[in-house]
N, CA, C and O atoms as CSV, one atom per row, in Angstrom:
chain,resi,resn,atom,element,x,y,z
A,1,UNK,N,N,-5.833,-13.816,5.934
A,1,UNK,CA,C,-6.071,-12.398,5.782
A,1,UNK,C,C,-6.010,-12.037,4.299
A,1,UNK,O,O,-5.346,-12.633,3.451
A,2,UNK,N,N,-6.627,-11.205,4.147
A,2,UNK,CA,C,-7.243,-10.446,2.342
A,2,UNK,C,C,-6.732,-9.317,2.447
A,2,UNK,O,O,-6.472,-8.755,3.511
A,3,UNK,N,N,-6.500,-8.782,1.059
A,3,UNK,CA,C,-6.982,-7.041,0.783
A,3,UNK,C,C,-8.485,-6.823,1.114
A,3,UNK,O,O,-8.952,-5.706,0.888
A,4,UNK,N,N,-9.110,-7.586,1.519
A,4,UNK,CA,C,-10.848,-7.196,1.284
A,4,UNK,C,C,-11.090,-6.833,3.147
A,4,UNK,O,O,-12.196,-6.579,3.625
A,5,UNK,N,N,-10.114,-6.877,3.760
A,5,UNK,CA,C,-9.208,-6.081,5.296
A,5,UNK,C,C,-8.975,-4.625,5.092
A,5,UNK,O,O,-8.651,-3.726,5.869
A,6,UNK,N,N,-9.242,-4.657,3.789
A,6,UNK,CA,C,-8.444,-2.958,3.889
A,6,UNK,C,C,-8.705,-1.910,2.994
A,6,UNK,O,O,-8.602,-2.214,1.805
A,7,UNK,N,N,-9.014,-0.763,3.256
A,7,UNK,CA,C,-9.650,0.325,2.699
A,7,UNK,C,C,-9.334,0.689,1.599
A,7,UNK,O,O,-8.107,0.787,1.567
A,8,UNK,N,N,-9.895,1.011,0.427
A,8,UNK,CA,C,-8.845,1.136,-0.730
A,8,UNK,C,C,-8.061,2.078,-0.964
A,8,UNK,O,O,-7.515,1.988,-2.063
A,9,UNK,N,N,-7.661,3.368,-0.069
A,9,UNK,CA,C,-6.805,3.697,-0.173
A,9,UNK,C,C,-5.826,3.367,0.908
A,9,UNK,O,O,-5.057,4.292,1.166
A,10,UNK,N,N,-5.680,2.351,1.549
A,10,UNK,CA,C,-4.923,1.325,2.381
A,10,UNK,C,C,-4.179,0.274,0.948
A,10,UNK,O,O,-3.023,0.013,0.615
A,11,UNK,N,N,-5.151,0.012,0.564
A,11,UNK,CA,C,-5.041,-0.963,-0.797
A,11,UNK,C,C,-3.515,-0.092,-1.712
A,11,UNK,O,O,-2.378,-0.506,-1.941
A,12,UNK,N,N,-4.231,1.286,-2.043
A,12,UNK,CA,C,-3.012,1.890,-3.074
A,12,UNK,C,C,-2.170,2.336,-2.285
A,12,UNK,O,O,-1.154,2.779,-2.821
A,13,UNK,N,N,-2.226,2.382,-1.176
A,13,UNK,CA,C,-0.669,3.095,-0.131
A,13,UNK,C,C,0.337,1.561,-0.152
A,13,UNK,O,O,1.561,1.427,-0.172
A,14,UNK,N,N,-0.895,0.427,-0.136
A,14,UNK,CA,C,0.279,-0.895,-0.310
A,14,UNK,C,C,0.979,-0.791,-1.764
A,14,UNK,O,O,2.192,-0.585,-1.709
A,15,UNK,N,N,0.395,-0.903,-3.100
A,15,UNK,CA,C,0.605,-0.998,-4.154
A,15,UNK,C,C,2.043,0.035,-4.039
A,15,UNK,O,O,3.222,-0.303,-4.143
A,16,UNK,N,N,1.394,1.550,-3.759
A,16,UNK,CA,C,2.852,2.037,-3.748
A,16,UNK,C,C,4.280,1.845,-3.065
A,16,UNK,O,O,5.392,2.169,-3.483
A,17,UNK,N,N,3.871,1.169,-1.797
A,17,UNK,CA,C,5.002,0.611,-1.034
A,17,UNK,C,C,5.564,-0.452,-1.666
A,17,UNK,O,O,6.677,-0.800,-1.269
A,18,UNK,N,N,4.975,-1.139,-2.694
A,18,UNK,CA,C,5.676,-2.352,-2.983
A,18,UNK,C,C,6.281,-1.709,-4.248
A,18,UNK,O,O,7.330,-2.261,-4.581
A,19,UNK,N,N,5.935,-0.789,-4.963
A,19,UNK,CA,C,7.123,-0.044,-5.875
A,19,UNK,C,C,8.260,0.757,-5.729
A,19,UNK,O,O,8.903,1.373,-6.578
A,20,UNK,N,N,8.381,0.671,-4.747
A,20,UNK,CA,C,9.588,1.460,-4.060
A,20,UNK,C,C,10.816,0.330,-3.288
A,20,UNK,O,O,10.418,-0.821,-3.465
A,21,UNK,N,N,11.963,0.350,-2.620
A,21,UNK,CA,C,12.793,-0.218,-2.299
A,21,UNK,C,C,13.124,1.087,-1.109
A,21,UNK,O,O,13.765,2.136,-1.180
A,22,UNK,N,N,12.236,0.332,0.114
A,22,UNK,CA,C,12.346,1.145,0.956
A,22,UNK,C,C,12.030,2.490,1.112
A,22,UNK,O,O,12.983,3.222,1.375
A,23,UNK,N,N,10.787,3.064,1.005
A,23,UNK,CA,C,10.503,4.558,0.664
A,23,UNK,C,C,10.450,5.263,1.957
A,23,UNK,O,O,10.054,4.611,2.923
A,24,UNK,N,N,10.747,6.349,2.105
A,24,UNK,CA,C,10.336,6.972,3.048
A,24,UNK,C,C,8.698,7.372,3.556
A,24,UNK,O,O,7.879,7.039,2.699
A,25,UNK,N,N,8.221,7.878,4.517
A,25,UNK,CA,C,6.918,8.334,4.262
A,25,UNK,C,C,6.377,9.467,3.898
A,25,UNK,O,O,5.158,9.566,3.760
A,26,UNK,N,N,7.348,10.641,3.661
A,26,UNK,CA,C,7.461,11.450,2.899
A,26,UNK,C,C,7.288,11.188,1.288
A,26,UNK,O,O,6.401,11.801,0.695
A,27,UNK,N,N,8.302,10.097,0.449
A,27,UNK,CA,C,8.219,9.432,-0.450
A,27,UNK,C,C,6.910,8.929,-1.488
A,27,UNK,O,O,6.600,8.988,-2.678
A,28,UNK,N,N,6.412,8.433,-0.277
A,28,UNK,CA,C,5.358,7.367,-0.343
A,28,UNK,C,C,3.564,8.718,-0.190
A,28,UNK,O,O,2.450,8.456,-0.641
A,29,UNK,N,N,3.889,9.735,0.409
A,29,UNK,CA,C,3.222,10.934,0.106
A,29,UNK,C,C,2.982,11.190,-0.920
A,29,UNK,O,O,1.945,11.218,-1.583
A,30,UNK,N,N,4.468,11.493,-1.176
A,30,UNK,CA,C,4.236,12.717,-2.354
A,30,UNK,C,C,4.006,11.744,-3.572
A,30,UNK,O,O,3.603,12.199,-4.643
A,31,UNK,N,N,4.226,10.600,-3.428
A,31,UNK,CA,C,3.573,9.729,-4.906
A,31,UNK,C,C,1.927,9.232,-4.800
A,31,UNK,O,O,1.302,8.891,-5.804
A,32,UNK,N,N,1.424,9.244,-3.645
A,32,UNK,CA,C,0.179,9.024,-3.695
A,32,UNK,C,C,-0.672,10.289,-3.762
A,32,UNK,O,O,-1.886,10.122,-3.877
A,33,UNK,N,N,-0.115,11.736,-3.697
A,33,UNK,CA,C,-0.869,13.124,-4.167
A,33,UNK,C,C,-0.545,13.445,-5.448
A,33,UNK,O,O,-1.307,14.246,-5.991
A,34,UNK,N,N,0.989,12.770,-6.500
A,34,UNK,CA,C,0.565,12.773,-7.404
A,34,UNK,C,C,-0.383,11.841,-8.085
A,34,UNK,O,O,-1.045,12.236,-9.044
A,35,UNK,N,N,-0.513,10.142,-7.452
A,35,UNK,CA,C,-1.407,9.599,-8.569
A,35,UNK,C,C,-2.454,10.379,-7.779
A,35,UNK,O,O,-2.888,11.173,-8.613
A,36,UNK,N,N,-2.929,10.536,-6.934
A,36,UNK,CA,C,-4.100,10.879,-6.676
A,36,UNK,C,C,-5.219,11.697,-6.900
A,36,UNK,O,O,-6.444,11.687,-6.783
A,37,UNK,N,N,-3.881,12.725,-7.435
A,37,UNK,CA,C,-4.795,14.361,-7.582
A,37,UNK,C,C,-5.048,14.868,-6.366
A,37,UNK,O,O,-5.996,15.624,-6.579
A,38,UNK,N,N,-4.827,14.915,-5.393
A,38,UNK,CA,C,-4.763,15.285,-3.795
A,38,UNK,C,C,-4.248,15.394,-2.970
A,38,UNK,O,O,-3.667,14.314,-2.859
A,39,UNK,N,N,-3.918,16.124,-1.993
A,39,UNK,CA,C,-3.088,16.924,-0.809
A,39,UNK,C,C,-3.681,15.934,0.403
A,39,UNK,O,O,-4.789,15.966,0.939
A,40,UNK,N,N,-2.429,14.951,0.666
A,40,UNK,CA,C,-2.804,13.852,1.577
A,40,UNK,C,C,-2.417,14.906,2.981
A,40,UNK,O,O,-1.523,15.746,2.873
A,41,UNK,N,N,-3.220,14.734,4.304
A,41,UNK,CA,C,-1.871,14.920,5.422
A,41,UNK,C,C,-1.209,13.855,6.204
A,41,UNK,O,O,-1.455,12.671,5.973
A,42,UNK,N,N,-0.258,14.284,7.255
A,42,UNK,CA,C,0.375,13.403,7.921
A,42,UNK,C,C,-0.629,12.341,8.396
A,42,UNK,O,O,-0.500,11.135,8.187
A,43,UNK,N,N,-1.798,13.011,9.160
A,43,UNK,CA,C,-3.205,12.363,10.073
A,43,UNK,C,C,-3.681,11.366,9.206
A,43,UNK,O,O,-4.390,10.547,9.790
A,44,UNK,N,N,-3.498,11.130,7.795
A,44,UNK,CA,C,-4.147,10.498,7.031
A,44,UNK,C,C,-3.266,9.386,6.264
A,44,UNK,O,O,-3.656,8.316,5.798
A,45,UNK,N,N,-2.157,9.858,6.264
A,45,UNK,CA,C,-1.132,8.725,5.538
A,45,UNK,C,C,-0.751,7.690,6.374
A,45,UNK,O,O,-0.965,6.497,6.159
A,46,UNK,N,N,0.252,8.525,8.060
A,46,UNK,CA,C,0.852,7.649,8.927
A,46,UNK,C,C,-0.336,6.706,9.444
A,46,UNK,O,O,-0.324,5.539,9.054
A,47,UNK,N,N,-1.225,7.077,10.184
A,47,UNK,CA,C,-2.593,6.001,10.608
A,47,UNK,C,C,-2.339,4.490,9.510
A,47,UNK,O,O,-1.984,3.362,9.854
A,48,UNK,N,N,-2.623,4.928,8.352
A,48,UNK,CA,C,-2.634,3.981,7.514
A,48,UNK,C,C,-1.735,3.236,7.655
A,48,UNK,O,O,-1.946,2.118,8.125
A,49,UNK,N,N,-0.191,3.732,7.204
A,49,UNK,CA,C,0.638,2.919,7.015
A,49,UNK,C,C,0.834,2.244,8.355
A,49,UNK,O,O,1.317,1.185,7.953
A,50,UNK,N,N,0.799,2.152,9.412
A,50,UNK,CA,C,0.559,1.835,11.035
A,50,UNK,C,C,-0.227,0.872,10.565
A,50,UNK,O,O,0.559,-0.075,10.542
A,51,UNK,N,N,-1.314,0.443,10.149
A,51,UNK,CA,C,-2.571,-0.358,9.770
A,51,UNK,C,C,-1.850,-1.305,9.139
A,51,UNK,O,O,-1.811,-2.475,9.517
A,52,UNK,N,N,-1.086,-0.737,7.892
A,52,UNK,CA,C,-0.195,-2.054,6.940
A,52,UNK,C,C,0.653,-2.548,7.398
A,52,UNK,O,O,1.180,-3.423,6.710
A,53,UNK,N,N,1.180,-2.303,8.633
A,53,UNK,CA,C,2.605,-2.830,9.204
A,53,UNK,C,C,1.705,-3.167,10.258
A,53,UNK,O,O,2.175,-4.277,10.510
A,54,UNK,N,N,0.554,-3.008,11.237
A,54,UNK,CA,C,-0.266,-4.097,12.209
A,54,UNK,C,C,-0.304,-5.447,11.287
A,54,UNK,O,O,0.444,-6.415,11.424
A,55,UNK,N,N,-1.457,-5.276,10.210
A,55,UNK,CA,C,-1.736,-6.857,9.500
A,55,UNK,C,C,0.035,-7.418,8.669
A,55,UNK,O,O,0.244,-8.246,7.783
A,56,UNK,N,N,0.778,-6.738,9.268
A,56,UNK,CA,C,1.858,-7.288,8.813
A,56,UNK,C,C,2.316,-7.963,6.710
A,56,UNK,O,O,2.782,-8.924,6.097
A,57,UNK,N,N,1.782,-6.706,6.517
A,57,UNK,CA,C,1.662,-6.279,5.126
A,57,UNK,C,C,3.401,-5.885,4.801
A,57,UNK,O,O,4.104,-6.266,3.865
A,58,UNK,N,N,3.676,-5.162,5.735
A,58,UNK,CA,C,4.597,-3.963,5.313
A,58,UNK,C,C,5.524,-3.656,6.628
A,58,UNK,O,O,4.969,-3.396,7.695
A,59,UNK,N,N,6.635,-3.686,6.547
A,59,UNK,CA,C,7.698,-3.819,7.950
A,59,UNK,C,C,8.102,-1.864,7.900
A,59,UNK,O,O,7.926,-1.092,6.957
A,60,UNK,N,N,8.574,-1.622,9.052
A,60,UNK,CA,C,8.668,-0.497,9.174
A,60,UNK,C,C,10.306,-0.487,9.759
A,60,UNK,O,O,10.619,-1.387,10.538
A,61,UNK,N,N,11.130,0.340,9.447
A,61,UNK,CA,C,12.213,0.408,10.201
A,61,UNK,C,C,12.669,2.390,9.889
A,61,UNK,O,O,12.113,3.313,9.293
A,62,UNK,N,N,13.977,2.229,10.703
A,62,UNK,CA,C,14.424,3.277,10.916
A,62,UNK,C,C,15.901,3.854,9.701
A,62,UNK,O,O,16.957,3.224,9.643
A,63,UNK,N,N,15.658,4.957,8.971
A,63,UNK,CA,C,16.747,5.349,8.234
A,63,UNK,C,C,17.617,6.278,9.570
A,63,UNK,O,O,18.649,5.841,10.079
A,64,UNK,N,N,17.218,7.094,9.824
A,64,UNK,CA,C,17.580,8.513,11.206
A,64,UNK,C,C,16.586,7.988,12.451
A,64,UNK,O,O,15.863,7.007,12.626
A,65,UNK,N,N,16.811,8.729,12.927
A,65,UNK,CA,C,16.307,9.259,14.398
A,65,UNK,C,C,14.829,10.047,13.992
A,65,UNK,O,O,13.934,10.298,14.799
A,66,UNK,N,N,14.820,10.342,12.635
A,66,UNK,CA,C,13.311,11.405,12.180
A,66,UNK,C,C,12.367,10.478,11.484
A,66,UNK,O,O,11.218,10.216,11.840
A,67,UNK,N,N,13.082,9.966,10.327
A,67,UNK,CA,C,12.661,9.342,9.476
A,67,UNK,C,C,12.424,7.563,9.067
A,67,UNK,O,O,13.437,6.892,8.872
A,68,UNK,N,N,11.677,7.206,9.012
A,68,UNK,CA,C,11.279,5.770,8.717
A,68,UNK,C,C,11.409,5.747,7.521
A,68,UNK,O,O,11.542,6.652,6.697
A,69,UNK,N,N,11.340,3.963,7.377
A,69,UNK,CA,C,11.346,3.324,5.936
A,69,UNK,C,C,10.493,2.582,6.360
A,69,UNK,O,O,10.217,2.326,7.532
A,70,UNK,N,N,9.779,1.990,4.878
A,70,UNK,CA,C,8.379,1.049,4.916
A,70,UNK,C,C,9.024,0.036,3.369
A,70,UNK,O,O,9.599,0.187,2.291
A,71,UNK,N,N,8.545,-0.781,4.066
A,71,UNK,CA,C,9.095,-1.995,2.986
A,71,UNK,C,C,7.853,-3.508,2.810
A,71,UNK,O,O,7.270,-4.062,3.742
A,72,UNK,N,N,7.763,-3.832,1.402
A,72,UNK,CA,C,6.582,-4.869,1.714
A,72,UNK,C,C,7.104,-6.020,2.210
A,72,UNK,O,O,8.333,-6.077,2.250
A,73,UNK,N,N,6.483,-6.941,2.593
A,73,UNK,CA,C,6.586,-8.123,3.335
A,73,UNK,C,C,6.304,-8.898,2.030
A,73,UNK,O,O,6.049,-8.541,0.880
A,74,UNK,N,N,6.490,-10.467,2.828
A,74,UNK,CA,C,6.358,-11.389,1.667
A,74,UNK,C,C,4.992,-11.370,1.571
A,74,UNK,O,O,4.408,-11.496,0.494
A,75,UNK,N,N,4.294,-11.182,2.912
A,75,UNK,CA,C,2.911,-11.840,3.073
A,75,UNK,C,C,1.860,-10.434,2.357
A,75,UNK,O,O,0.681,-10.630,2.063
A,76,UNK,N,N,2.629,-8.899,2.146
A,76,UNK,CA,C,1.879,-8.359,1.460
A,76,UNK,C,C,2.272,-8.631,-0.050
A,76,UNK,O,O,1.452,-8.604,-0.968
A,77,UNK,N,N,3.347,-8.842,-0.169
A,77,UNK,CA,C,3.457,-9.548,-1.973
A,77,UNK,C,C,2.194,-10.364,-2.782
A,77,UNK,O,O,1.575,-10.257,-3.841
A,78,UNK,N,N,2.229,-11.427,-1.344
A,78,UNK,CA,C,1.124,-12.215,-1.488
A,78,UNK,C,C,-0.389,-11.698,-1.982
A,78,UNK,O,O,-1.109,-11.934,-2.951
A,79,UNK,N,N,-0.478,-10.847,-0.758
A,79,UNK,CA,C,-1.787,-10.367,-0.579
A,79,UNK,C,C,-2.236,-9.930,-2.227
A,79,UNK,O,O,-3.198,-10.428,-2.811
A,80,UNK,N,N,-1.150,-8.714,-2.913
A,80,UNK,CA,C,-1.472,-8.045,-3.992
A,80,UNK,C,C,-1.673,-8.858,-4.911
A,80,UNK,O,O,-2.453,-8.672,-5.845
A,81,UNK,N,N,-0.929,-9.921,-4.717
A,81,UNK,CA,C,-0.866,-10.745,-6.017
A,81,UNK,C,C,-2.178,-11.610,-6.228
A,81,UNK,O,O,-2.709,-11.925,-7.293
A,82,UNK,N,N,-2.654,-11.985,-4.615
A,82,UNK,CA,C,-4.114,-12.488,-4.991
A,82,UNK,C,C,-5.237,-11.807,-5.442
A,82,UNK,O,O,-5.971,-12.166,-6.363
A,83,UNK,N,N,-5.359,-10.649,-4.648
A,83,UNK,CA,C,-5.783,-9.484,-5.384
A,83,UNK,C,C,-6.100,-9.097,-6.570
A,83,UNK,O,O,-7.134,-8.583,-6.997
A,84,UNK,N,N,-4.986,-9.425,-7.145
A,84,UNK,CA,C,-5.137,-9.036,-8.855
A,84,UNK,C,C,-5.502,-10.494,-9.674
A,84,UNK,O,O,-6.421,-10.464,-10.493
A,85,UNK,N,N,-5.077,-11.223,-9.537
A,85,UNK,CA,C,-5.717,-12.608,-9.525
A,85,UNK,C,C,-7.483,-12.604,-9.571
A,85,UNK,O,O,-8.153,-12.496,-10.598
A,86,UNK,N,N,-7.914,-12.723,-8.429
A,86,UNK,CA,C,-9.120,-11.911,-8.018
A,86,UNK,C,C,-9.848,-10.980,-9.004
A,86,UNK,O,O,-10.719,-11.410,-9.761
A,87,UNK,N,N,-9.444,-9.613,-8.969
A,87,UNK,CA,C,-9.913,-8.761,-9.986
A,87,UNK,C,C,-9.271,-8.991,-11.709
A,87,UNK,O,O,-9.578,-8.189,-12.592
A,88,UNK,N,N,-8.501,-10.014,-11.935
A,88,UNK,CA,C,-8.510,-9.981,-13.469
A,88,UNK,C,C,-9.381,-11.010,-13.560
A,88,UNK,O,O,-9.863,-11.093,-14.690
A,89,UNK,N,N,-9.745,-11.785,-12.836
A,89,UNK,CA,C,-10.979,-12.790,-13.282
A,89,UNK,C,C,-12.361,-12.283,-13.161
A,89,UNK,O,O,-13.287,-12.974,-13.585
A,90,UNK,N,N,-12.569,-11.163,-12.631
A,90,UNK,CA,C,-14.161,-10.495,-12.776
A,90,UNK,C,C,-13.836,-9.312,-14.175
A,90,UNK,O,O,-14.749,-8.837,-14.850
A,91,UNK,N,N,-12.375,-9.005,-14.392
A,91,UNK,CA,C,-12.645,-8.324,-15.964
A,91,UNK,C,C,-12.362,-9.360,-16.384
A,91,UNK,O,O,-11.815,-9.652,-15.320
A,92,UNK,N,N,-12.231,-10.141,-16.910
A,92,UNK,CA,C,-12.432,-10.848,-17.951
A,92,UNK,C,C,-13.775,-11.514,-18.496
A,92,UNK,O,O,-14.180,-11.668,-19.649
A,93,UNK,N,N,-14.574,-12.012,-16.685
A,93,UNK,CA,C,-15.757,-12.242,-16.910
A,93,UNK,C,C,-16.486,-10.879,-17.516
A,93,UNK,O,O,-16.623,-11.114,-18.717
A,94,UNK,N,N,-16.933,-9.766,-17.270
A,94,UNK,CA,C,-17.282,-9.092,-17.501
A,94,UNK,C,C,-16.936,-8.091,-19.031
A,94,UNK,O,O,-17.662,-7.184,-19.438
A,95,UNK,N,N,-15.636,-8.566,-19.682
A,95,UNK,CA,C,-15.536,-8.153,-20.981
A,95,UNK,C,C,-16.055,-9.101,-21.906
A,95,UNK,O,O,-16.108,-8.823,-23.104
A,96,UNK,N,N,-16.472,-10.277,-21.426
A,96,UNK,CA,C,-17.057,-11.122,-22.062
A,96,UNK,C,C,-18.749,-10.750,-22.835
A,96,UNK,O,O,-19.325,-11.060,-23.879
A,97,UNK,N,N,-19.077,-9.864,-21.530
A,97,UNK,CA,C,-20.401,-9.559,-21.643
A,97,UNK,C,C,-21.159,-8.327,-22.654
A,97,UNK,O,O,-22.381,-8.181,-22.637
């Protein structure tokens, strides 16, 4: 399994989960409407993060009875890291040019 599985803003909801130490999904909101420049809603964040914890990107557990935590996996560590791997070898090809 790839990032090339997943939508790119699936892609930056991972990136931000893996900068955090357990974020909430509240958390993990309000940092993707600030990088974003945009007013995410619930309908649009939770789906996703559901998606990253199916391909087993990202584990989900419980802080309360209300609130979840999202945490990356090894296998999404992985994922990002090939990822960028990946895309620093097409800029480099391409600053060449």
């Amino acid at each position: 399994m790839t990032l090339f599985d997943l939508s790119g803003f699936q892609r930056d909801l991972l990136v931000v989960v893996a900068g955090h130490d357990q974020p909430s999904g509240q958390q993990l909101k309000s940092d993707l409407e600030d990088a974003r420049d945009e007013e995410l809603s619930h309908g649009r964040l939770y789906p996703n993060l559901d998606t990253l914890v199916n391909k087993d990107y990202v584990e989900k557990g419980e802080i309360d009875r209300r609130t979840n935590f999202y945490q990356i996996t090894d296998e999404g560590r992985t994922a990002l890291r090939e990822r960028r791997e990946w895309e620093a070898q097409y800029v480099r090809e391409t600053a060449l040019v």
